[in-house]
C-alpha positions in Angstrom: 0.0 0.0 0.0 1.4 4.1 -1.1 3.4 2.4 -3.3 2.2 4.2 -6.2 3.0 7.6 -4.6 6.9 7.3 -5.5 6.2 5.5 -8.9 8.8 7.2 -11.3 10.6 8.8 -8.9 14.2 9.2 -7.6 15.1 9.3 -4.0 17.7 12.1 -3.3 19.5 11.2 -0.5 20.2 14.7 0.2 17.0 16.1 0.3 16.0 13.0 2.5 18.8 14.7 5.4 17.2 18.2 4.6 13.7 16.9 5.0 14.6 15.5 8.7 15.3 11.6 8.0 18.3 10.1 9.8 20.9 8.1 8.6 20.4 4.3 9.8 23.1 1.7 9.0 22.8 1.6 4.9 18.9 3.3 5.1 17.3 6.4 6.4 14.6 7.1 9.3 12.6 9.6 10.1 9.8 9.8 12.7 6.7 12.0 12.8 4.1 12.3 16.0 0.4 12.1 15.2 -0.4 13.9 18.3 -4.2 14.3 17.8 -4.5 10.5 17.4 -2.1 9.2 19.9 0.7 7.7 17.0 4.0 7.8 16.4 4.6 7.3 12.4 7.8 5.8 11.5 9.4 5.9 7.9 11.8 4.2 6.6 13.9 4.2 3.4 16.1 1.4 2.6 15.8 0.9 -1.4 12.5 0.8 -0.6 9.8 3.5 1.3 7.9 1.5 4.4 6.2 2.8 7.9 4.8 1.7 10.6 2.5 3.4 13.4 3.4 2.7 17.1 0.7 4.2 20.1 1.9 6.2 23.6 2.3 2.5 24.8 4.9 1.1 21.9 2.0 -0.9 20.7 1.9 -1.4 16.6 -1.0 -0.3 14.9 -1.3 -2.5 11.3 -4.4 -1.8 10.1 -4.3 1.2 8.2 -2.2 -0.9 6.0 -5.5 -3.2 5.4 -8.3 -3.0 3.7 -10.3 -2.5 6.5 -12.6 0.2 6.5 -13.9 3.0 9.2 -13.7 6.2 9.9 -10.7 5.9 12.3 -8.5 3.7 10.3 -9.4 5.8 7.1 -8.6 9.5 9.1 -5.3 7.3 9.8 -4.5 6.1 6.6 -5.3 9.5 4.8 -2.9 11.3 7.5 0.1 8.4 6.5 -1.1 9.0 2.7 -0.2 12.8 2.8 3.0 12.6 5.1 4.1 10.3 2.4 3.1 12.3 -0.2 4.9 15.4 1.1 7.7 13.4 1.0 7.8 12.5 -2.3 7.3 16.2 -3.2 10.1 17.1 -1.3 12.5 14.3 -1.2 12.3 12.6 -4.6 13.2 13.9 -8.3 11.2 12.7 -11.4 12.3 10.0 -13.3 14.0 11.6 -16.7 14.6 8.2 -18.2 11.8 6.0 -19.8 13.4 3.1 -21.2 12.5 -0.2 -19.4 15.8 -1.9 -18.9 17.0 1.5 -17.4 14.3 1.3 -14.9 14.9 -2.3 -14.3 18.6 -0.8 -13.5 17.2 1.7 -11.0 15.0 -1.0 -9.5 17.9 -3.2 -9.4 20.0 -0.9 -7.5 17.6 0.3 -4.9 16.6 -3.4 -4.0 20.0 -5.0 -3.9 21.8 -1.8 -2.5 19.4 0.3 -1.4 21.4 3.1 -3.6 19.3 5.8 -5.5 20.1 7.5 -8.3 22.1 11.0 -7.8 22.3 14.1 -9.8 24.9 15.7 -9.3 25.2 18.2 -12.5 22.1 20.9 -12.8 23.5 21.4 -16.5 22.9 17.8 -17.5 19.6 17.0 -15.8 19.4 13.7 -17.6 22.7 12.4 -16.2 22.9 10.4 -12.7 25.0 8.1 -11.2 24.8 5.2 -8.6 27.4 5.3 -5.9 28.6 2.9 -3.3 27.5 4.0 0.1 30.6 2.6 2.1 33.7 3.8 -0.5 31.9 6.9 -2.2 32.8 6.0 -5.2 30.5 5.6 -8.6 29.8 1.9 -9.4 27.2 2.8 -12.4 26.3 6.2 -14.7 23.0 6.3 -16.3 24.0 8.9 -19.1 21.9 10.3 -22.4 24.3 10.5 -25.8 23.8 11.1 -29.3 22.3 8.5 -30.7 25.1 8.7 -33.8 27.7 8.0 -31.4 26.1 4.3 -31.1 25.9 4.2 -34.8 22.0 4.7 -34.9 19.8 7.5 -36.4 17.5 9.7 -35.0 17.9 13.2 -33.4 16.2 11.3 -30.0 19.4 10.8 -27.2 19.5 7.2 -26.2 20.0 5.6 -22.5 23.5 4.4 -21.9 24.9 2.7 -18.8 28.9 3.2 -17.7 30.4 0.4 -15.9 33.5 -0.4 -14.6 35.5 -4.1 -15.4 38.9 -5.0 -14.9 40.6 -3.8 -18.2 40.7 -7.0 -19.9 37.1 -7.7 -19.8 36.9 -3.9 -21.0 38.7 -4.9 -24.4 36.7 -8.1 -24.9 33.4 -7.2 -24.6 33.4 -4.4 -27.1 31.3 -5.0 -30.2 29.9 -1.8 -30.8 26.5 -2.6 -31.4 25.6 -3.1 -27.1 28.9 -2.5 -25.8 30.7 0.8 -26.7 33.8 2.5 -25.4 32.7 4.6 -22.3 30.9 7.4 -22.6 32.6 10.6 -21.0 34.3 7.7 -18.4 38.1 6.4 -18.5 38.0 3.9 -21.8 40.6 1.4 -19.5 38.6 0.5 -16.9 35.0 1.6 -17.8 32.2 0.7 -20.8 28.9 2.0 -22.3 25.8 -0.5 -22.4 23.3 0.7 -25.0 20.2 0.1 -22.7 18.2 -0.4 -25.7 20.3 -3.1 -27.2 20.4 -6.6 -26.9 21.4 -7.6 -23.6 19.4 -10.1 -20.8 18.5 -8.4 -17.4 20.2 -11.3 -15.5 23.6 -10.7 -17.4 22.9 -6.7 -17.2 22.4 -7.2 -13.6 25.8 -9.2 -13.7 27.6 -6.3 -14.4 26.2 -4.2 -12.3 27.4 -6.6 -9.6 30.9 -6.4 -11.3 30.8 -3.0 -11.6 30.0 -2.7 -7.2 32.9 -5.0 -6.4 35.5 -3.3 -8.2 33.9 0.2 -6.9 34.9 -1.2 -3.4 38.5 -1.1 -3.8 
């Protein structure tokens, strides 16, 4: 249940500290008093957006997440509904990237990693990267190029994914029609996936994976 309230959108982790959430091992937390109804409301974000409601006695209350009806558990669930809400105005960015497997590569990274996109240049809007929480440094770049400089036509930028690999990997899995030289990234130890090409999920997901070890180091 609300979890249509961040469909395509981006948690920004910094906008998560400026809205009041703490940081919790690899997640955030923030906490909210419901005064008038005797609730505490906790959220956290871990990947994933969750809450739960605990009373003045550290009793949970569950049913709001139900499909029970009533006037209490509806002014309760309406009251959760807009604190989430306000938090999705304030703490998330709009997805700028529509194609499906870059989506599955978003998804991918908030589930396994709890790691959200970031975007860190206000000149490129429709460039993020995906950073490892305990090094700092980028395991994955979501970018939009020129579709000519992937050989294909069309004045439409497509959806490219930098990765890292150890450099012989690099030079082997060039073919130029999924996997290009990196994109705006070291050409050694990085390479472009066209996101529209032909490429399975599971071996996508791969190296992603890949890409997060060597990130590590």
């Amino acid at each position: 249940m609300f979890e249509e309230i961040f469909n395509k959108k981006t948690v920004n982790t910094e906008k998560l500290s400026d809205y009041g959430f703490i940081k919790d091992g690899g997640g955030y937390i923030f906490h909210a008093d419901l005064p008038e109804e005797g609730f505490t409301l906790t959220v956290t974000f871990d990947g994933e957006f969750d809450t739960s409601l605990t009373d003045d006695l550290g009793e949970d209350y569950t049913l709001y997440k139900t499909d029970a009806e009533g006037a209490f558990v509806g002014r309760i669930r309406n009251l959760v509904r807009e604190r989430l809400e306000d938090i999705a105005k304030n703490c998330c960015d709009s997805w700028v990237f529509s194609n499906p497997r870059t989506l599955a590569v978003i998804d991918y990274a908030a589930k396994k990693y709890g790691d959200a996109l970031e975007f860190l240049w206000p000149d490129t809007p429709d460039n993020a990267v995906l950073r490892r929480k305990d090094s700092s440094k980028w395991y994955a770049a979501i970018l939009c190029a020129p579709a000519k400089r992937f050989n294909k036509e069309g004045k439409t930028a497509l959806e490219i994914l930098d990765l890292k690999a150890p450099p012989d990997f690099v030079a082997k899995i060039i073919d130029n029609k999924t996997f290009f030289p990196a994109w705006h990234m070291n050409k050694k130890h990085w390479f472009t996936v066209l996101l529209s090409g032909d490429i399975r999920d599971e071996y996508l997901f791969g190296l992603i994976d890949q890409s997060y070890s060597l990130a590590g180091r």
